[in-house]
Structures are given as structure tokens and as C-alpha cells.
N, C-alpha and C positions, 0 to 999 in steps of 0.2 A: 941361208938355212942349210942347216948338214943332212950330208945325203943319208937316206935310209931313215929319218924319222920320221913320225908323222906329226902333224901340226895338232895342235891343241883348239877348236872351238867347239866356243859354248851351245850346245843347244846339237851339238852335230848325231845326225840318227846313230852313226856309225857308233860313233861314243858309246851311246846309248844301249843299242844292240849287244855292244862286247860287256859293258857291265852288267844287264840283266842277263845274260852266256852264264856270266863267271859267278854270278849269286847266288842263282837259282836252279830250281831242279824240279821239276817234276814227276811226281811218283804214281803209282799205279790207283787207280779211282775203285775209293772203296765204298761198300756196300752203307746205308745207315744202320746205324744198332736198333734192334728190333728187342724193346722189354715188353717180355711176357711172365706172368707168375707161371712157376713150375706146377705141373700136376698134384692134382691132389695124392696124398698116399696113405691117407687114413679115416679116410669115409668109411662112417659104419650107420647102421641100422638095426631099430628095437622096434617090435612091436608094442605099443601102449594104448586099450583098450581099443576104441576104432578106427587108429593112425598110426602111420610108419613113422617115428621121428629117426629123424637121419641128420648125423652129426659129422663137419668135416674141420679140421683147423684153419684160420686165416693165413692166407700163404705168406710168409714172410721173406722169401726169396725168388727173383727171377731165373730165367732158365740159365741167363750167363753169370750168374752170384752176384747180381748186385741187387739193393735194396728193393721191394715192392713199394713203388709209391703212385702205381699208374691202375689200381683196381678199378672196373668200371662198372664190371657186370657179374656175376654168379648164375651159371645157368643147371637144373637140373634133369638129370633125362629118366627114363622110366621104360625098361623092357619086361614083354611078360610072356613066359615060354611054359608051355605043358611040364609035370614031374617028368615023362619020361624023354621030354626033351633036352632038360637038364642035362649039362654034361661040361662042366665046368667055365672058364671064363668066355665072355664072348667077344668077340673080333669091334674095335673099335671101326671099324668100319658098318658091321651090321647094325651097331649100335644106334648109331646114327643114323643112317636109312631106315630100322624097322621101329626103331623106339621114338618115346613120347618125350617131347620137353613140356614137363608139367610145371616148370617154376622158372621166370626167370626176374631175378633180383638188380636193378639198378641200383648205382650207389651211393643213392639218397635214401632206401630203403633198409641198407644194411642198419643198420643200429637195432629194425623189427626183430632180427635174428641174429643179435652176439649175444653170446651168453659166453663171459669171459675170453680165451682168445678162441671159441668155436664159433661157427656158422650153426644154426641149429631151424633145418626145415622139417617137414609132416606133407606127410600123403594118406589122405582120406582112403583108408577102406571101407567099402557100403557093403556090408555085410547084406542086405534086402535085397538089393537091387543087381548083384553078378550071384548066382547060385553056385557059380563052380571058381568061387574065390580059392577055395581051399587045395584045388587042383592046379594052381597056378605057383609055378616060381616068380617073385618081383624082383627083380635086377634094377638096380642102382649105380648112374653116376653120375661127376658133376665137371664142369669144365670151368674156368674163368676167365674174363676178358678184357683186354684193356681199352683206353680210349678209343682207339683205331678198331675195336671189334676183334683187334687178333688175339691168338691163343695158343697155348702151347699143346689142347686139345684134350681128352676126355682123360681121368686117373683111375685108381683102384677103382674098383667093383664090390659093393655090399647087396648082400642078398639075403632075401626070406621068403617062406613058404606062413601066410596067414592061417591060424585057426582061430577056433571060436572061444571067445574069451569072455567072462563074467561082466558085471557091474560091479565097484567097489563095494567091499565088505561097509556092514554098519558098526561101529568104534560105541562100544559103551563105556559108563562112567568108569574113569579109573577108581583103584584100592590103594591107598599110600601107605606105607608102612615105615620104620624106619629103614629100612635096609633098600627098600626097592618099591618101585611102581607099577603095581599089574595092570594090566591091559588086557580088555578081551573083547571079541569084535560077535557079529552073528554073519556067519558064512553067507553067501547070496546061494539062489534056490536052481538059475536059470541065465544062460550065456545071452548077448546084445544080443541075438540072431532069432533069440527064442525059444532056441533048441536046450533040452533040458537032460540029466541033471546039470548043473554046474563044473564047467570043467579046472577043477581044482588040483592043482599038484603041489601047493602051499600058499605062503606067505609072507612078505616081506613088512619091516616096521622101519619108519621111515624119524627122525628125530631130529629138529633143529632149534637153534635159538634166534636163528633170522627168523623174525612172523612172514617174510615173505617171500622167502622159497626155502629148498627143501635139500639137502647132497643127494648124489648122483646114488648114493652107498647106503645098502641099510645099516642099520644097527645090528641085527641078527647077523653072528658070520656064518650060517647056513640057514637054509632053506626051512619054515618053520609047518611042522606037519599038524598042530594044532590052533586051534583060533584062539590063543593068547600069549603073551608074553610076558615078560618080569626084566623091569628092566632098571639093575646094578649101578647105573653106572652114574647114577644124577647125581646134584647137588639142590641142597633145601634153598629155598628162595631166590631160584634162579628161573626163568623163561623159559618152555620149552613148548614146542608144538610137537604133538605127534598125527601121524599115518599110516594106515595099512592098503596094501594092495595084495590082488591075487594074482599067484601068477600059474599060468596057463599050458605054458611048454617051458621046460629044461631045456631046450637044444637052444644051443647059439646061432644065430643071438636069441635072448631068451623073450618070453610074452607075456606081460603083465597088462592088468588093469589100471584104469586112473587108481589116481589116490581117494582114500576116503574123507569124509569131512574129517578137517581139522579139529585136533582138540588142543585146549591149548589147558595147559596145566603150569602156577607157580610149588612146587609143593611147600607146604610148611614143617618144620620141626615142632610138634606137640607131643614127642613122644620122651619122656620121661626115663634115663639110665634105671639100670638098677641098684637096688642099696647097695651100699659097703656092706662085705663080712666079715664074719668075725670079729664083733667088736668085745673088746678087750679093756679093764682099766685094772691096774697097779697103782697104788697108795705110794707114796716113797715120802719121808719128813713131811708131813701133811700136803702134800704135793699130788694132785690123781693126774697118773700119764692113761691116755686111751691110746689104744692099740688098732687099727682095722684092717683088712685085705679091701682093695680098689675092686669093685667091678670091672667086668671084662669090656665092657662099652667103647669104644674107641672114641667117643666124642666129652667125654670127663674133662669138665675144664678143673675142676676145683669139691670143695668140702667144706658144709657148712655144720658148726658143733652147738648142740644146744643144752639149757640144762634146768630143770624144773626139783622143787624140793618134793620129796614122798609126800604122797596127798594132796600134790597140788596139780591143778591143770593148766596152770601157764606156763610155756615153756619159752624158754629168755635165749636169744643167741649171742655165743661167748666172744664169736668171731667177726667180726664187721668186714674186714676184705676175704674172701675165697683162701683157703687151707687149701695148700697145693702139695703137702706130704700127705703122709698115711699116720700123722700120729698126733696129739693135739697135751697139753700141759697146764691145768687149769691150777693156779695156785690161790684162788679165792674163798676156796673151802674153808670148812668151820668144824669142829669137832662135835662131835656128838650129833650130827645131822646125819640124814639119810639121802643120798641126790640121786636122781636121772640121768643118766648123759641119752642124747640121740646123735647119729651123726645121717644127713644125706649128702648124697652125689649132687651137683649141678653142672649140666653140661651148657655146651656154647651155644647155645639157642633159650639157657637161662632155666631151664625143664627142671624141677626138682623128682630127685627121687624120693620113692618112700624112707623110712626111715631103722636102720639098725639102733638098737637101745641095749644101755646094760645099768643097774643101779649098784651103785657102790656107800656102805655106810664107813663115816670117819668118826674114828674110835679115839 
């Protein structure tokens, strides 16, 4: 054996040792990743007749940017500080030791409360039973949690000051017209609380074609200071439900009442364009052209021409498909007669108008 080698066997520790040396390496022992959804940052709250609904988005990101797939819990908290204690956000820490968790959602329960991708809780205000509701700031937050109960801990803050807010208006029969749908409700007399008159600062009208539920957004783009509306904007034989609410305070966020009973309306078109004017007829080589001006109707599909002899009361139509000019060329005529022409409008709901007439004798 030559000097300075080392022998080769199998199994030898030594072996062993210098190649697990030269493979490996051990590095510094790291921490596990901890996913938690990120705070909320868009919790708000409305008053609606005798409950706070409080709206937050579903979180879709964790604190280190990666996906939320580990939701477990939604918890809600609830602090309530005198007006003159008010004095802007409060310290998540007192939050927690002085406030309430009034909600806490497991995540079998979440589907009670998505409404799209929000979270959508309520907090009973007892208007009977606290006399100095209205003396009260209500602070709002929510935290969420994952399997392990951790959290990345409480987010924004939504807050309001309750007042006394009505019963929904009562929705009388609509007026259809063609142009538009009136709406007029009968104001209520006396707020939940009992206290009277009515505290009314307007009114919201609420319109969809889902039967079962309603946008977040009135129809009204302000605030309506009378108990009716008119409302532009339908279309005839289509589904629509309507609602009114009152609303109570302008200040944001703002306080509305529930909605009123639903009314649900298909409207029909029965309303009748008006005649053609000016009706006109030229003779030309035994030839009668009529002449008219279109009503101003914007729903004119067409023009139907009719024609009856002097002294007679049948009147015969000349035209079998809808006359979509303004002008009509009857070359059936006869000399020495005396004729009728009428023409109406018919619009796309099939409506006849009354009728423009002019008689012409063929000489």
C-alpha cells in the first residue's frame, strides 16, 4: 500500500462522516409562516330602521400577500362612548378590553352573510329599552381569524350616533302613462320609538327587476323632499318592483327606514300615438299621392291608409303591411268619384292612432 493514502472500506464511519461534511450544510432554523387575512379596511355602517347594518369585504389577501384560503372565524366588536367622549379613533387596545363582541361568525355560517363579495352583519338597536340611545356614539370593528384562532387583529373603525327613525312609508297604487310611472306613498305620522311628529328629511325610491332583492342605490339621484315620484326611465312590459324608504339624518352615514311593501308593476303600452298632420292629397294622371307630417311620438312603428267612397261608412285599408314613409300613391281610383282617404299612426305595441282625413274628387 502507498504511503499517505487511505484505504477504501465499505461501511467505514469515517467515509461516512467526510461525505455527509462535504454535502451538507446546515442553515439557520426558521420561524413557520404564520397566514393570517389582512385587516379589514373598509367596514362601514348605516342605520336601517332599528339595526346597524355593517358591511366589510371578504378578505382576499394575507398579511404576507399570499392567497386567503385559511378563513375560520369573523368576529365582531362593539364600543359605546358618550357624544362628548367622542374624539376620534380608538386605541385598539381599549377596544378590546372595553368593547363588546357581539357577533362571532364560524365558517359554516358565512354563506348567512355574503351578499356578493361583502360580509353583511346588523346590530339591534332597542329603541324602548336604552333611553339614552341617542346620546351614545356606536364604534365598530371586526377582526378575522384563522384555523389556529390567529389574527392579524382588529381594522378600520365605522361609527354612528342612532336617532329616531320612522316606519316605512305606505306605496299607493301607481299612475302609468306613457312617458312615465307615478308613484306616491302616504308619509308615516310617528318614529319606532313613538315619539312624534315623524322625523322626515326625505325620501329614497328604491327599483329592480330582481323580485328578490333590491340595489344598494336609489333611483332618485337626490334626496326627494316630496312623497312622490315619476319615474322616466322604464320600459313597457318589463318587471319591476318598487320601494320607498324615509330617511331620517343626511349625515354619514346616513339613516333610513326599512323598505316599504313591495309593489310590483309589469307596465303595459295602451296608449295610442298621435294622428299624422297635415294630410295632404295631389291628383296627378288619375293618380291621388297623400301627403302627411309624422307625429312627434318616438314609438311610430309604421302608417296604416284607408279609403271609403263619399256616403259610405266602410272604410277599406289600402295598405296590408305598415307604410313606413310619409307618403302613400293610391292608383285605383276612378273618375268621376268622390273618395276619403284616412291615415293613422301605429306604434310597436300595435296602438292605433286616431285618424287624419282629407277627401279628394276625381274629375
Amino acid at each position: 500500500m502507498a504511503r499517505g493514502r487511505v484505504p477504501f472500506l465499505a461501511g467505514s464511519p469515517l467515509l461516512v462522516l467526510l461525505l455527509f461534511s462535504a454535502c451538507a450544510k446546515v442553515g439557520e432554523p426558521q420561524p413557520p409562516t404564520v397566514y393570517v387575512a389582512q385587516p379589514s379596511q373598509d367596514l362601514s355602517c348605516k342605520q336601517v330602521s332599528d339595526q346597524v347594518i355593517l358591511s366589510v369585504s371578504i378578505p382576499g389577501l394575507n398579511t404576507n400577500g399570499t392567497r386567503v384560503n385559511d378563513l375560520r372565524a369573523v368576529e365582531v366588536f362593539r364600543i359605546e362612548e358618550g357624544l362628548a367622549e367622542a374624539s376620534g379613533p380608538i386605541s385598539k387596545e381599549h377596544f378590546l378590553k372595553e368593547g363588546i363582541k357581539i357577533l362571532s361568525v364560524p365558517e359554516d355560517e358565512f354563506p348567512k352573510y355574503k351578499q356578493g363579495n361583502k360580509f353583511v352583519f346588523s346590530d339591534m338597536l332597542r329603541f324602548h329599552e336604552d333611553v339614552d340611545i341617542y346620546s351614545k356614539r356606536r364604534v365598530y370593528s371586526v377582526r378575522f381569524l384563522n384555523k389556529k384562532g390567529q389574527t392579524a387583529g382588529l381594522g378600520n373603525q365605522a361609527a354612528l350616533v342612532p336617532v329616531p327613525i320612522p316606519a316605512p312609508p305606505e306605496i299607493l297604487s301607481p299612475e302609468i302613462t306613457q312617458n312615465e310611472i307615478r308613484l306616491r306613498w302616504v308619509p308615516p305620522t310617528e318614529n319606532l320609538d313613538g315619539s312624534k311628529p315623524a322625523r322626515i328629511l326625505g325620501y329614497n325610491v328604491y327599483r329592480s327587476t330582481n323580485l328578490k332583492e333590491f340595489p344598494v342605490t336609489p333611483i332618485n339621484p337626490q334626496l326627494l323632499q316630496q312623497p312622490e315620484y315619476d319615474d322616466r326611465g322604464f320600459e313597457f312590459d318589463k318587471d319591476y318592483v318598487y320601494a320607498v324608504s324615509v330617511v331620517a339624518s343626511e349625515r354619514n352615514p346616513l339613516a333610513e327606514s326599512s323598505l316599504s311593501k313591495e309593489l310590483h308593476i309589469i307596465p303595459k303600452d295602451t296608449f295610442p300615438p298621435n294622428a299624422p298632420g297635415n294630410l295632404n292629397a295631389v291628383v296627378e294622371n288619375g293618380v291621388v299621392v297623400l301627403l302627411w307630417v309624422p307625429p312627434a311620438d318616438a314609438d311610430v312603428d309604421g302608417y296604416k291608409v284607408y279609403r271609403s267612397d263619399n256616403g259610405s261608412t266602410e272604410r277599406i285599408p289600402l295598405n296590408a303591411e305598415l307604410i313606413r314613409t310619409f307618403s302613400y300613391r293610391d292608383q285605383t281610383v276612378q273618375k268621376g268619384r268622390t273618395y276619403i282617404y284616412a291615415v293613422t299612426a301605429i306604434d310597436k305595441h300595435n296602438n292605433e292612432s286616431a285618424a287624419a282625413s282629407t277627401t279628394v274628387e276625381i274629375h
